[in-house]
C-alpha angles and dihedrals in degrees: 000000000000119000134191117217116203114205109244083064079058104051092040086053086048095050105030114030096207134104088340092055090040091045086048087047102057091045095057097036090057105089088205093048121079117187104220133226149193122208089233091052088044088055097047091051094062102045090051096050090046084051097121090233102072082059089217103169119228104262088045095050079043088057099052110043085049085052090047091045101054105044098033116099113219114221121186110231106205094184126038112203120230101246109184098183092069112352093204089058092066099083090060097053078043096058087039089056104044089038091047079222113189097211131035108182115191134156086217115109094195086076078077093104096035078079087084091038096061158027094222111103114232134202156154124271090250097058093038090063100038096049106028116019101038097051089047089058 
């Protein structure tokens, strides 16, 4: 299985520890499952989460690029979507697409119409965790 992680599922991992930590933890505890990158989306993990309002302290923000950095699969996306609902969203469709991932899981609604864009099959956090992670437990 291969699985795209948009980043607000990651800062909220980072700043609540609850169904997004728990989501991250069973993808990469899963030996068959690779959660798939871009460089652009590894990139832009790192600089949100180093954004001073989230108030993550250094060893924390340390912690978790070094996490991000060592389970995540990078992928090269030759080619980024135009995506006019939310422009920023493309390079996700676009990892989802080059890696044929089977999950995106994202708290964004404006992935509503990426449905028709993709096979890739793309839902919230909470139904992430509830259908596929926790079965699979």
């Amino acid at each position: 299985m291969k699985v795209v992680i948009d980043t607000n599922v990651v800062v909220s991992a980072a700043l609540k520890n609850r169904d997004p930590e728990a989501v991250l933890r069973a993808v990469v505890a899963r030996p068959d499952w690779e959660w798939v990158v871009s460089a652009e989306i590894l990139v832009e993990y790192k600089t949100v989460l180093a954004r001073a309002k989230f108030g993550l302290p250094p060893e924390l923000l340390h912690q978790w690029i070094t996490f991000l950095e060592t389970v995540t699969v990078l992928v090269e996306v030759p080619i980024v979507p135009l995506y006019p609902p939310d422009p920023t969203d493309a390079k996700f469709l676009a990892c989802a697409l080059a890696a044929h991932a089977d999950w995106l899981v994202t708290g964004d609604r404006d992935f509503a119409q990426a449905r028709k864009l993709v096979t890739t099959t793309i839902l919230s956090v909470s139904q992430f965790k509830t259908f596929v992670c926790d079965p699979a437990s």
